[in-house]
N, C-alpha and C positions, 0 to 999 in steps of 0.2 A: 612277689617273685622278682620285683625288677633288680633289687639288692643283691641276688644270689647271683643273677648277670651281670652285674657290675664287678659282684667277687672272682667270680670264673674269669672276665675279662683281665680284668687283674693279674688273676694267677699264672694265663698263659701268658701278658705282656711284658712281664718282667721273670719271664723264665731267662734271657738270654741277657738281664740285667748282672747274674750270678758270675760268679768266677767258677772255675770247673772242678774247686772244693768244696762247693757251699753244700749244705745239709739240705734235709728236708726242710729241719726246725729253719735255718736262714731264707729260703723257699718261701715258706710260709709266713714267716714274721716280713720280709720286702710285700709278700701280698698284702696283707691284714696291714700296712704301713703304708701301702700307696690306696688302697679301697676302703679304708677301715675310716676315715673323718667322714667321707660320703654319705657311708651307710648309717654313723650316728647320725648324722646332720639330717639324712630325710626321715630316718624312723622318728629322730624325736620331735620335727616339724609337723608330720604325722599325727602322733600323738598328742601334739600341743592344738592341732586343728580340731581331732574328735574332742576331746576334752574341754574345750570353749563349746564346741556344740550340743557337750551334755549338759549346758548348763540351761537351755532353749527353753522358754514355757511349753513347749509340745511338748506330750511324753511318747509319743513316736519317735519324737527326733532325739527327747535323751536317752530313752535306750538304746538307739538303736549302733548313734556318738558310743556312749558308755563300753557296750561290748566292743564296738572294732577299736578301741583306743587299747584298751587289753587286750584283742588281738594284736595290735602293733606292735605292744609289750614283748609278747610271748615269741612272734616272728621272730625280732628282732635276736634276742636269744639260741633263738633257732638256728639261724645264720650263720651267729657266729660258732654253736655247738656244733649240729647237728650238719650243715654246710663245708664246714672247714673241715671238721674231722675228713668227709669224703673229700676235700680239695687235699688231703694232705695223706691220703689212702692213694688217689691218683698220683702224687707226685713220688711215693714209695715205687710203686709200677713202675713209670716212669724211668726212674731211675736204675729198677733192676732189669730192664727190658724183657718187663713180662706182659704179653698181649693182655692176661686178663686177670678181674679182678680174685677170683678164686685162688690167684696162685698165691696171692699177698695172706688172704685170711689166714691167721690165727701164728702170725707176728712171728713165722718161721720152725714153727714146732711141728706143723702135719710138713712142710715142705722145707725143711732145712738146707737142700742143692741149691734151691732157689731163690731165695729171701735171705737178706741179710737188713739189719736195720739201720746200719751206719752206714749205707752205700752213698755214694757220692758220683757225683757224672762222670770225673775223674776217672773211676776203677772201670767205666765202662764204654762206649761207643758213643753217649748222649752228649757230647760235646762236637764243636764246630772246630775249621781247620785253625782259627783264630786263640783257639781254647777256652771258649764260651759257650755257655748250656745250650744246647738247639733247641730251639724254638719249634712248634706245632709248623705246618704245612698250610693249614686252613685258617694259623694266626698269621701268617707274613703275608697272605693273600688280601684276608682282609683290610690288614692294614694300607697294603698298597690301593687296595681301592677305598679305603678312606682318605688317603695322600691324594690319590686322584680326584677325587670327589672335592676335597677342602680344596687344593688348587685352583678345580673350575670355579667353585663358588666365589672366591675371592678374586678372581678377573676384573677389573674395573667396569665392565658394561654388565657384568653379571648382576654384580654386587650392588649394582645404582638401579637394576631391573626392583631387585631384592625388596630394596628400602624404596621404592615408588608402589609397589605392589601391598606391601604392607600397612604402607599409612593412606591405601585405599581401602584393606581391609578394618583399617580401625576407625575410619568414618563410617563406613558400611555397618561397623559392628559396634558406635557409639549411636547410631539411630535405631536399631534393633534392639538394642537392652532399652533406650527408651521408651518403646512402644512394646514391650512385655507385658502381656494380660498379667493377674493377679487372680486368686480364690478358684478354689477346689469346683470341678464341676462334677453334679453328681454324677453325670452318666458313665466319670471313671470307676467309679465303687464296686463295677460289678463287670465281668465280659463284651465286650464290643456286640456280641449277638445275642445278649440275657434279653429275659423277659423285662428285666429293671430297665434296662437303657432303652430299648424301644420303646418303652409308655413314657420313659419320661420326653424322651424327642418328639414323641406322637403330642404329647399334651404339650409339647407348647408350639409347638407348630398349627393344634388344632383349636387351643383351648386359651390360647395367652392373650383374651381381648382384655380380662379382667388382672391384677395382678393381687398377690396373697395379700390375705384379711389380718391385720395384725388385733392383734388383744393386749390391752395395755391395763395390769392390776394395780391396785391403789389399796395396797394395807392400810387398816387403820391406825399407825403410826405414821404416817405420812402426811394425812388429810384427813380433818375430824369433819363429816359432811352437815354435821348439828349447827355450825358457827356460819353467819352469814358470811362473812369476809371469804372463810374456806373454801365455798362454793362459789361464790364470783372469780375465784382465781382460778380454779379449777375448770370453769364454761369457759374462759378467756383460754388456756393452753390449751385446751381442746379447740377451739375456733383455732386458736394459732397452727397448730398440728392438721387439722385440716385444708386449712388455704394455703398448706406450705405447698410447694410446686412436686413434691415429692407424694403427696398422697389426697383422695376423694373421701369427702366422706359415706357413709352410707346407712340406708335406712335404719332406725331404732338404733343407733349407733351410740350414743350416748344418754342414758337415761335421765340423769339429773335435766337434762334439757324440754323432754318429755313432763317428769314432774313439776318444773315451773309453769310449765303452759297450762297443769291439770290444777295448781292451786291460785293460776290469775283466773280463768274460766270460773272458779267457786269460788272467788270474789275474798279469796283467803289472802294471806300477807305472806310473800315471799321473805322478807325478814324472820322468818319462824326457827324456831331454835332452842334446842333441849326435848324436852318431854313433849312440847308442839308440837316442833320437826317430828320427829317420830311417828307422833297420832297420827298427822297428817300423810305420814309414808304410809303406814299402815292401810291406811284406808283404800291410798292409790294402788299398789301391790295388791290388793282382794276383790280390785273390780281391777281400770283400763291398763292399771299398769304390770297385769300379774305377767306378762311375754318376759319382763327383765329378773324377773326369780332368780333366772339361772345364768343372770350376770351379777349376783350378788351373796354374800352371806351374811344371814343377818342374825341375830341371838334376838329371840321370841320369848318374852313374857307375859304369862296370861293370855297369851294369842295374840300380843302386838307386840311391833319393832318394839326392841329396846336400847338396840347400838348394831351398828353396820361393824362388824367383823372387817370384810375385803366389798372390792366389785370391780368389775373394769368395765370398757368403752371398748370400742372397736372404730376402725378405720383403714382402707383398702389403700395400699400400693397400686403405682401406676403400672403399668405392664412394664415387664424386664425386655429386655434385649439379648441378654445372655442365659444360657442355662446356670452361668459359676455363678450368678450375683455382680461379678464387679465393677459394671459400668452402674446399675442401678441400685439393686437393691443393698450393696454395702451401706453407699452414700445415704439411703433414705434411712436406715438401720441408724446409722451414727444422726442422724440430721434429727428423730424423734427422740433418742436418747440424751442426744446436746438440748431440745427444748424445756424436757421433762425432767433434767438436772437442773436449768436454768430456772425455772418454775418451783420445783422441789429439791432445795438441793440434797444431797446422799448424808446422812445419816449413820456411819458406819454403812454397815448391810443394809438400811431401811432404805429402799426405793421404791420408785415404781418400776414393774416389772413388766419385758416385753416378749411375745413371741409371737409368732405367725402360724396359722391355719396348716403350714406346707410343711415344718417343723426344719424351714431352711435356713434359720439362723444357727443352728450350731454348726452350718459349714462358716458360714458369713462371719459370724466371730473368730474363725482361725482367720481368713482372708483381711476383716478389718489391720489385725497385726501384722501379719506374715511381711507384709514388704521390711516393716520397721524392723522385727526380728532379723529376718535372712541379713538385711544389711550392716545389720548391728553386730551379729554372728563372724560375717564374713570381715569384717573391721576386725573386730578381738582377735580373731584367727590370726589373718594378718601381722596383725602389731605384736601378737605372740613367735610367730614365724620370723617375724621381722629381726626381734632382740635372739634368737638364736642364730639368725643369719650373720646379724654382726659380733657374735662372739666366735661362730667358727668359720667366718670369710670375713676377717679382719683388715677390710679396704673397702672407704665409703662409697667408690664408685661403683665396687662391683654388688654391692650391698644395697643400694637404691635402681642399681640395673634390674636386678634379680627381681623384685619388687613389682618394680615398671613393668616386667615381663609376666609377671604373674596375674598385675592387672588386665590385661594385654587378653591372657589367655581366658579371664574370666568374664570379660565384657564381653571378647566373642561367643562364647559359650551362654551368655544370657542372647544375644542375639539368636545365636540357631535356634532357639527354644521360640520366639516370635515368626523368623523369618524363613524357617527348613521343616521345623517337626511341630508347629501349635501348639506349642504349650504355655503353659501358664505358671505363676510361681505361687506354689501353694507346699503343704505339709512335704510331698515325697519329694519335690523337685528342690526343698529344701535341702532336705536329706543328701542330695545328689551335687549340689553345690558344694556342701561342706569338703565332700570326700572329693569334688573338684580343686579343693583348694589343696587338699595332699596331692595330688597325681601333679598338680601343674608344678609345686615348689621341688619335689620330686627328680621332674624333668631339669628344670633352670638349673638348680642347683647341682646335679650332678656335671652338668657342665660348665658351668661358671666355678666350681672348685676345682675341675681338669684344668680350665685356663690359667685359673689361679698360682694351682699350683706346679704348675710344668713347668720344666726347666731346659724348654729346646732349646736345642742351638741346631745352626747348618755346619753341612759340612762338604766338602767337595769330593768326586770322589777316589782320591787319594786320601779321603781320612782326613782332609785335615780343619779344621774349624774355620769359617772365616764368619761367624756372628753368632751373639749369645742373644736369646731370649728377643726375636722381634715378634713383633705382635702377630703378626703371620702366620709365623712357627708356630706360637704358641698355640694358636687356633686349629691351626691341622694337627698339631701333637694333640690337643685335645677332640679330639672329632678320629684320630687313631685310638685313641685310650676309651671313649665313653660313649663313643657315637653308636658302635654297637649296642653294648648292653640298654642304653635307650629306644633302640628302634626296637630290639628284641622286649624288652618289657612291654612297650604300646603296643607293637602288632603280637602279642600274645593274651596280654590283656582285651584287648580289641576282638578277637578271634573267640575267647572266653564267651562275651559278650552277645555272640552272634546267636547264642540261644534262644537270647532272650526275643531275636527279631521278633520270629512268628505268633507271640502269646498276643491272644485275643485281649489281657487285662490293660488297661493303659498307664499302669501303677508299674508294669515292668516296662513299659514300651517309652515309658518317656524314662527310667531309669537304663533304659540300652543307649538313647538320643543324646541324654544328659553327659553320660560317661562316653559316649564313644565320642564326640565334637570334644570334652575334654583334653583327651588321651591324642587325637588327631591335632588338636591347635597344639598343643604342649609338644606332643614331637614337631611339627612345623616349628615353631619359637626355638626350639632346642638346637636342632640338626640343622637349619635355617637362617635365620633371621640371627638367632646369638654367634656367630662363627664369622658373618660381616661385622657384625657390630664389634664387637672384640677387636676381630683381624685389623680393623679399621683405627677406631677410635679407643680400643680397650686401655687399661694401665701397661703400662710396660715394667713389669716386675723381673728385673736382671737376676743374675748368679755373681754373688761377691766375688767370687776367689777367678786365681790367677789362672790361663790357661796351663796344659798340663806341657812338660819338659819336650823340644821337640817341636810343638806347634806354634804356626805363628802369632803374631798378636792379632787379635780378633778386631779391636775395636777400628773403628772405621772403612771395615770390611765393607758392612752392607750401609749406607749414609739411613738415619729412620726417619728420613723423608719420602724415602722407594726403597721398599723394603719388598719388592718384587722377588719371590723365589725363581731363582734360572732353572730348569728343568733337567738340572744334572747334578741340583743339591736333593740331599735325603735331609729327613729329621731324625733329628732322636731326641733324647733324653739325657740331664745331666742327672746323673743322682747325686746324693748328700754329698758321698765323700768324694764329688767333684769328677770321677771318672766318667767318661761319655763312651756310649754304644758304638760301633763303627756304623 
């Protein structure tokens, strides 16, 4: 929706841009010519965002990329079809001063007294005493309190509040994204008040002396257990895997350990191997050893071993800390899979295989990745966003602004997720990043293209110029043109949002957290922070041409060292063909 606010802003600001002949179709094409690069530039930033996110190893996250990058498609379309036609239905109205829309329908045929299609402001009352289109009532208002709003901002003790305030908030909000948990915990999978999340908090609160038992298999392409060598490598990774500071061992936990103690006791030879080994298992498996059966598969001939199939070992994690995994059990996860690669290495698919008793690694394997993804993610995004930025805001400064501002809004936005709402970064708050990355370039960019492209100048008010294009101007000319449709997109989107407060799931609660600190820093950076920075330090992008017949020479009116507006210049707008607004 925020696109369609940007179009409407449009359409009423350069109503009085018009000479008092111009058409609908002129009307409408000034609109679609002063809104129309905006609305490519964020739908296709947009779309260049979800599309790098469909490419995510989650298949939560590429689906879910995949459809809204298609919806962005279809919007976009939409806007310009379905949007415009009613922007240019209303300017029919308009024009024939008819309060409503029923009298337009059906293009003059049921109401022929009333409609005409070539009407023009001219034939009627919709022009100013000046001979210019009039302009909406509730569009000159706001403007003037855009004008008054970008004036205060830009006061020198404002403006220096501004920038001390914000590079408080980016320290604040560069030690918050550091200290960001990581990995899914389970107790969001189900309702704050389900039966699931109580047992699981109850148990570890009541029951976390011990932590989960892992089971570690050993097909027999990995490890032939017949070959002496095999087997001494084998007692060794496992001794190694148990004195790791990550895990205890525990009783009957390894059986080959067992069978060497039951063939030195019967004075047999541990070197045993082939058809030996085997006899020898067999015998121990049918008396002290038959407990491990069912850590093993074994193919039986004649009633004895003939070749071990698989078997695993077992070995307990230290107690966790966390319900997600991420301080403990990721670490120990990766630390037995580092040993048991290093020992064995992978084989294509052939490894050894691990899981645990609580069957909590298959959260823990999205968590081992998720940091490297989301960041990885959010880089391609970027650098995607990025080469659009500089093909349609074609100036490096304000192209690396943009940029900076967007990182700006997404390192605060991982901070609130540590230091405001608890969360963690895992599958959904992946999700939530990405589509942070549309909202934020969104915001920037529709304002950093109003900067761009504006073409203030002051003027006294007798009308007559005395400066083109200071940085100033251009600031509040853009903060008149776009400051609207940006508050109104966030605080609508924002407002959307609020449904989601009350849900008991934490899968929508940290998705209302996520987007709503987006949409809140992005309008701050926007209507804020980019309006000093600009006003300030922006490029100063002039108007070539000469002033018009009449007025004086502008240039050294205002010196752009003090580029201070007096409080009795207005702004406006030069358009192309170089005439200015009064």
């Amino acid at each position: 929706v925020d696109d369609s606010f940007v179009m409407v802003q449009a359409y009423h600001y350069t109503a009085e841009k018009l000479s008092k002949d111009a058409t609908v179709k002129q009307r409408m094409e000034l609109a679609f010519r002063t809104a129309g690069v905006s609305m490519f530039f964020t739908s296709l930033t947009d779309f260049l965002a979800f599309a790098v996110g469909a490419t995510s190893n989650f298949l939560a996250v590429q689906g879910f990329c995949a459809y809204a990058a298609a919806g962005v498609a279809f919007m976009f379309v939409y806007q310009l079809l379905f949007v415009g036609a009613l922007m240019a239905l209303d300017s029919h109205r308009e024009y024939s001063q008819v309060a409503w829309y029923w009298s337009v329908v059906g293009r003059g045929y049921l109401w022929p007294n009333l409609y005409k299609s070539d009407e023009t402001p001219s034939n009627t009352n919709y022009v100013t005493a000046d001979g210019h289109c009039r302009s909406q009532p509730e569009t000159e208002l706001l403007k003037r309190v855009a004008r008054a709003y970008g004036r205060m901002l830009l006061e020198p003790v404002v403006s220096a509040s501004i920038l001390i305030l914000f590079a408080g908030y980016l320290a604040v909000a560069v030690y918050g994204a550091a200290n960001v948990g990581t990995g899914l915990d389970v107790r969001d999978l189900a309702a704050s008040d389900s039966y699931w999340t109580i047992f699981i908090s109850e148990r570890f609160r009541l029951f976390n002396d011990y932590g989960p038992l892992y089971l570690i298999a050993f097909p027999s392409a990995v490890t032939d257990m017949s070959l002496p060598g095999e087997r001494v490598k084998f007692l060794e990774t496992a001794k190694k895997i148990e004195e790791d500071a990550c895990f205890t061992p525990v009783p009957q936990g390894v059986w080959l350990r067992d069978f060497q103690e039951f063939v030195r006791k019967g004075g047999g030879d541990e070197t045993l191997q082939g058809d030996a080994f085997y006899s020898s298992l067999s015998t121990w498996l049918q008396g002290n050893g038959k407990d491990y059966l069912k850590d093993m598969i074994v193919e039986l001939k004649d009633g004895k071993v003939s070749s071990i199939k698989a078997f695993r070992i077992k070995v307990r994690q230290i107690p966790g800390t966390t319900t997600s995994g991420d301080k403990v059990g990721v670490p120990c996860m990766k630390k037995v899979r580092k040993i048991l690669d290093e020992a064995f290495p992978p084989n294509k698919d052939v490894r050894p295989l691990t899981i645990n008793d609580r069957d909590s690694l298959v959260f823990w394997e999205g968590s081992a990745i998720i940091v490297e993804q989301t960041v990885l993610n959010l880089i391609y995004a970027a650098a995607a966003c990025f080469v659009v930025t500089v093909i349609i805001i074609p100036h490096p400064v304000l192209c690396f602004l943009a940029m900076i501002v967007v990182g700006m809004i997404l390192v605060g936005t991982l901070a609130s997720m540590s230091l405001v709402s608890n969360m963690r970064i895992e599958t959904i708050s992946m999700i939530d990043l990405v589509l942070g990355i549309g909202f934020s370039i969104d915001n920037v960019a529709h304002y950093v293209h109003a900067f761009m492209s504006s073409q203030a100048v002051v003027h006294s008010e007798d009308g007559r110029v005395l400066s083109l294009a200071t940085r100033k101007a251009k600031a509040i000319d853009a903060l008149e043109r776009i400051g609207l449709p940006i508050l109104a997109g966030d605080i609508s989107t924002m407002i959307a949002l609020l449904a989601l407060l009350g849900s008991k799931s934490r899968i929508f609660f940290s998705f209302f957290c996520i987007l709503f600190a987006v949409l809140l820093l992005g309008c701050l950076h926007a209507v804020v922070l980019l309006p000093v920075v600009l006003g300030y330090f922006g490029p100063l992008i002039v108007l070539h041409e000469a002033p018009q017949a009449g007025q004086d020479d502008p240039v050294g009116a205002l010196d752009e060292k003090d580029e201070q507006l007096p409080s009795n210049f207005n702004v406006a707008v030069v358009t192309v063909n170089g005439s200015s607004s009064q």
